[in-house]
Backbone as CSV, one residue per row, in Angstrom:
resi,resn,N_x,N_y,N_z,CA_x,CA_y,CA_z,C_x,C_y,C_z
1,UNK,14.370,-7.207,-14.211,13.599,-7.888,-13.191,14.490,-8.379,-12.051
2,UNK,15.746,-8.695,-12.437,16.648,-9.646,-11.564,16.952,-8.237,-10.419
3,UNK,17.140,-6.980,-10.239,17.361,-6.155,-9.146,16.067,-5.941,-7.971
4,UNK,15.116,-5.869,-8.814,13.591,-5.637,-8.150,13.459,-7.237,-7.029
5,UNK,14.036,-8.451,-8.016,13.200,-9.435,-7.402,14.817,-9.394,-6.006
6,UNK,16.001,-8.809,-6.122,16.401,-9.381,-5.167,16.443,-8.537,-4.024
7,UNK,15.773,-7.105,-4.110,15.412,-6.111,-3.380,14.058,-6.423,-2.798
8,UNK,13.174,-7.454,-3.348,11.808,-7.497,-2.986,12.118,-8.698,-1.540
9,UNK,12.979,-9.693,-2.586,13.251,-11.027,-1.647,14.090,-10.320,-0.310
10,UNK,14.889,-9.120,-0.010,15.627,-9.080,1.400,14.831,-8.204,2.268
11,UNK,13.625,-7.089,1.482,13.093,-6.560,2.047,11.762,-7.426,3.471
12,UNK,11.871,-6.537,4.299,11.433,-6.612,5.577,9.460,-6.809,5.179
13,UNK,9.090,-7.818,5.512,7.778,-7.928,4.842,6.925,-8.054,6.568
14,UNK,5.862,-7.150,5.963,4.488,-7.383,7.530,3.468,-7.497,6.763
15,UNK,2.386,-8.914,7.346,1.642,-9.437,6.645,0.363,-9.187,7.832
16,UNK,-0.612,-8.349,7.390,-1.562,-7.987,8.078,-2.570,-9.289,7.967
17,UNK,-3.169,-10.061,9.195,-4.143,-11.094,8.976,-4.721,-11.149,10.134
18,UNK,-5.779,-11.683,10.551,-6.354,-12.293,11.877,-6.952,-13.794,11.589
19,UNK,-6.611,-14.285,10.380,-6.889,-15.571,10.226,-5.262,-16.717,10.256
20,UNK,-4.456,-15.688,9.720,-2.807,-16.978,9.680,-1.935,-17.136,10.858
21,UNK,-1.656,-17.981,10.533,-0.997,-18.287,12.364,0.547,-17.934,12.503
22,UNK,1.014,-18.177,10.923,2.632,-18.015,10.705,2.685,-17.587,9.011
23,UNK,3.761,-17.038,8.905,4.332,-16.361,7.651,6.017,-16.567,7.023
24,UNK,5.970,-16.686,5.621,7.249,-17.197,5.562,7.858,-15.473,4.683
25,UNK,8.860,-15.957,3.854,9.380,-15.010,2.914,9.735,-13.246,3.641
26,UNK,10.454,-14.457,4.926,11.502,-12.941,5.432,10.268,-11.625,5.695
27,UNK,8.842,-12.067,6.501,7.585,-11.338,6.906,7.432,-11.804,7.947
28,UNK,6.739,-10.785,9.237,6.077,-10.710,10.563,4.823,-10.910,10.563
29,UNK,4.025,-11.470,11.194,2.304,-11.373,11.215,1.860,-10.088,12.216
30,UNK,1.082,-8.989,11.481,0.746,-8.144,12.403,-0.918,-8.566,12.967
31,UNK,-1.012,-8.798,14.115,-2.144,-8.844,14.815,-2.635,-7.920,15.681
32,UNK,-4.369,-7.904,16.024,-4.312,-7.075,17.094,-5.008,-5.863,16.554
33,UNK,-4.445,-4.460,17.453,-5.203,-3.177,17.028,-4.535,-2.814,15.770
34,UNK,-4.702,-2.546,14.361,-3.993,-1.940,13.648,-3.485,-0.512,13.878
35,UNK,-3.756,0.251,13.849,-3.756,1.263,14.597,-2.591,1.699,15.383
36,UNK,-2.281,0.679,16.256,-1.320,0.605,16.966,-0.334,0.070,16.402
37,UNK,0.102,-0.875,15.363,1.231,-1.922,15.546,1.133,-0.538,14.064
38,UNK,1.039,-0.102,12.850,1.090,0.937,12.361,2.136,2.220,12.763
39,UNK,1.287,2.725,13.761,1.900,3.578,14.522,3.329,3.469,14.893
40,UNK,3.444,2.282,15.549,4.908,2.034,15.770,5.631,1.315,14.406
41,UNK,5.296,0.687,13.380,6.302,0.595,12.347,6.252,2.104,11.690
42,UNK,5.712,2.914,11.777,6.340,4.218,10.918,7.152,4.906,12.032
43,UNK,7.446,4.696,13.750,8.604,5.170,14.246,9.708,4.508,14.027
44,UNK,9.413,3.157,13.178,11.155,2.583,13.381,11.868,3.409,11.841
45,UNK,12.990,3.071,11.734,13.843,3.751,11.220,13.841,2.989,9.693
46,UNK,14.121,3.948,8.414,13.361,3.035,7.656,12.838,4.181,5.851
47,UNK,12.855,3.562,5.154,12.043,4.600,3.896,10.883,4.396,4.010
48,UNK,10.315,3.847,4.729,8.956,3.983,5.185,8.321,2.588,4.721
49,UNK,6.402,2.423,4.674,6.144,1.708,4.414,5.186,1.126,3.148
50,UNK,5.434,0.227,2.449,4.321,0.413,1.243,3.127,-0.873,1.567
51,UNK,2.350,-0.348,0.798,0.959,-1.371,1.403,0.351,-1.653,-0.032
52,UNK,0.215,-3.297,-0.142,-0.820,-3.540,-1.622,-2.073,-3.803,-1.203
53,UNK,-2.934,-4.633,-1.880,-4.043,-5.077,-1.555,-5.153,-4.148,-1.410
54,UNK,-6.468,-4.540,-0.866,-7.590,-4.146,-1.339,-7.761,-3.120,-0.065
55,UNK,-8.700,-4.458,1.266,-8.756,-4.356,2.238,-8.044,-3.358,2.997
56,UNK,-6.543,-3.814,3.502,-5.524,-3.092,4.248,-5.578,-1.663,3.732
57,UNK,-5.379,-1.094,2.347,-5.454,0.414,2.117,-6.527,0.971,2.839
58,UNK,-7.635,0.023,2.429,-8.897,1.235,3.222,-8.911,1.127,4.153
59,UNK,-8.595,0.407,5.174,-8.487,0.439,6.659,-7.439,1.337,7.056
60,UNK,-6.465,1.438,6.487,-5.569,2.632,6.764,-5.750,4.060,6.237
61,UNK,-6.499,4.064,5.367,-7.178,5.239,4.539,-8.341,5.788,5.610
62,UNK,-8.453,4.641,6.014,-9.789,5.101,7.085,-9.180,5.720,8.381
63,UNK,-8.163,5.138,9.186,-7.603,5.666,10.075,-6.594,6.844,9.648
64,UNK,-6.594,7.400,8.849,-5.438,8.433,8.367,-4.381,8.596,8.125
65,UNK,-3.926,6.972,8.070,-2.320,6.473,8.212,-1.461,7.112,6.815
66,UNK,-1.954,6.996,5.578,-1.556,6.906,4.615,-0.920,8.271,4.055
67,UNK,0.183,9.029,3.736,0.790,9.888,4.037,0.902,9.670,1.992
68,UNK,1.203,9.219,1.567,1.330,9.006,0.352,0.534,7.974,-0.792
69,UNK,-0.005,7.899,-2.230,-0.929,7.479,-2.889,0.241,7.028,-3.574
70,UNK,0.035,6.172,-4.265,0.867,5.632,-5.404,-0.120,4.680,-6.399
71,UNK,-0.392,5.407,-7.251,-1.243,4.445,-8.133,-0.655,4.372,-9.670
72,UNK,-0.500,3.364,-10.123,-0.591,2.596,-11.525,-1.416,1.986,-12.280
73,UNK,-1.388,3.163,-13.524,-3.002,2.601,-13.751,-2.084,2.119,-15.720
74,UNK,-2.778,0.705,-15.553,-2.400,-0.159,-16.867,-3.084,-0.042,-17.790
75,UNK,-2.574,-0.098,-19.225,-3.547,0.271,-20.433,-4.343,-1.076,-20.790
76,UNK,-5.221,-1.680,-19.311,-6.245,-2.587,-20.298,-7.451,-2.571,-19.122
77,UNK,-8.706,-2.951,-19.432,-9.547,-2.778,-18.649,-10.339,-4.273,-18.654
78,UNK,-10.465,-4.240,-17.151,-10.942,-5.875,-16.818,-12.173,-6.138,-16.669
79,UNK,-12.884,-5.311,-16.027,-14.247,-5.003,-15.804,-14.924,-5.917,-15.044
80,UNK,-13.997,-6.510,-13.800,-14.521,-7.252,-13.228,-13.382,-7.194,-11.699
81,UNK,-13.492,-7.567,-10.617,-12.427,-7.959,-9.349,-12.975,-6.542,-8.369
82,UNK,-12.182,-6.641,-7.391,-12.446,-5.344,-6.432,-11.839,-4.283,-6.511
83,UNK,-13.076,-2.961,-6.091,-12.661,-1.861,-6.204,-11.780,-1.607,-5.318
84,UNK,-10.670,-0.872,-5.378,-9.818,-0.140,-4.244,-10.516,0.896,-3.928
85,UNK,-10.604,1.072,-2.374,-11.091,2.302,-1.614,-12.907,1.901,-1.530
86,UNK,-13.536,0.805,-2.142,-14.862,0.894,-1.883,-15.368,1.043,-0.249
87,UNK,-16.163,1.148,-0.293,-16.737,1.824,1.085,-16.491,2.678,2.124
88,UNK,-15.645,3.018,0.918,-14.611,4.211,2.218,-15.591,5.685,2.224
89,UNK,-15.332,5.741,3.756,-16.566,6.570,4.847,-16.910,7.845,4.380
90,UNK,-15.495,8.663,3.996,-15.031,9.638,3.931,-14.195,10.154,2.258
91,UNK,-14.206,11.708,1.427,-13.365,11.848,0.829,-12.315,11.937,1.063
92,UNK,-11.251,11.358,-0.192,-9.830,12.068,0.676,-9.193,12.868,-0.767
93,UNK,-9.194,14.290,-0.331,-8.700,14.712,-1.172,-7.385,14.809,-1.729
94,UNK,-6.477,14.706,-2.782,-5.424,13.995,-3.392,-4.722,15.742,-4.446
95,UNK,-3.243,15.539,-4.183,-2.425,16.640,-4.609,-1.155,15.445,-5.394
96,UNK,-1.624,15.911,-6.738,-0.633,15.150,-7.624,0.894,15.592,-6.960
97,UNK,1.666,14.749,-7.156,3.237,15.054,-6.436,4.068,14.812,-7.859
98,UNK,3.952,13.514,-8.808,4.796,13.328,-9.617,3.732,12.183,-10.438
99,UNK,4.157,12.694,-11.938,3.675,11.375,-12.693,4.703,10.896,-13.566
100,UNK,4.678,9.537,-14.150,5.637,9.059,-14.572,4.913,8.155,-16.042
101,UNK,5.333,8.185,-16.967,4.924,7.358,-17.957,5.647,6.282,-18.618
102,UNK,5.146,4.817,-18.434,6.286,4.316,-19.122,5.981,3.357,-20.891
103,UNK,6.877,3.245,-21.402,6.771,2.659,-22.713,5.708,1.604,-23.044
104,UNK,5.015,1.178,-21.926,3.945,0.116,-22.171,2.160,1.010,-22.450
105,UNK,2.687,2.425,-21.913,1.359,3.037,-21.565,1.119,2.598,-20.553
106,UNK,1.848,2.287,-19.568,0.956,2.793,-17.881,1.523,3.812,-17.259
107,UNK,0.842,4.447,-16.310,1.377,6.075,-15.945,1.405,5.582,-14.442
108,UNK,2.421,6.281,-14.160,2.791,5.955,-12.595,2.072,7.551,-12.094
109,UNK,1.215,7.406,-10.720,0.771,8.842,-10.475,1.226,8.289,-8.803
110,UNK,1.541,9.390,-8.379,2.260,9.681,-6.917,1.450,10.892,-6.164
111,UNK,0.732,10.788,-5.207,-0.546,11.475,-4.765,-0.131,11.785,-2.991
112,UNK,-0.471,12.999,-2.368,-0.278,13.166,-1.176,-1.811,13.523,-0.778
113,UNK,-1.700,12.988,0.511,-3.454,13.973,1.140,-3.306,15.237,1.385
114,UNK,-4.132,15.670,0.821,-4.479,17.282,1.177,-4.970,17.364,2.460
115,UNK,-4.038,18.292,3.619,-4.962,18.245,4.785,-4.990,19.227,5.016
């Protein structure tokens, strides 16, 4: 845990909101057109960008941003909280790239869009 948390803590954090005014933990507030401020963090220089949460995926799923899937799916079922990708407009069709399994039983799956 101790490499992850000190790679998580120096990494460059953008916190998508139109409700917060300021952000701490070494993060930018992106406001405005998404679309745009997007656009220009995948020209800066960089391994690119990862995105959690519910909301933000499908809004970028919706605009076509998303170049790569990364899903982890855990061996227990909750049956309750939000769907990822609900209301999304459109299919997006998905080309397995790599899966990964680890000792707990969760499978790491790594997904590109088919275009």
């Amino acid at each position: 845990m101790e490499p992850f948390a000190q790679t998580i803590e120096t990494a460059k954090k953008y916190v998508v909101s139109s409700t917060l005014e300021q952000v701490d933990w070494n993060a930018e507030l992106v406001r405005g057109d998404l679309g745009k401020a997007v656009q220009q963090l995948k020209q800066e220089s960089g391994k690119g960008l990862f995105v959690s949460g519910v909301k933000l995926p499908l809004a970028l799923a919706e605009l076509g941003f998303i170049d790569e899937y990364e899903f982890v799916v855990h061996p227990r079922l909750a049956g309750h909280g939000p769907t990822l990708f609900a209301g999304m407009s459109k299919h997006v069709d998905l080309k397995l790239v790599s899966r990964l399994e680890f000792a707990s039983g969760a499978v790491a799956m790594r997904y590109e869009p088919r275009r």
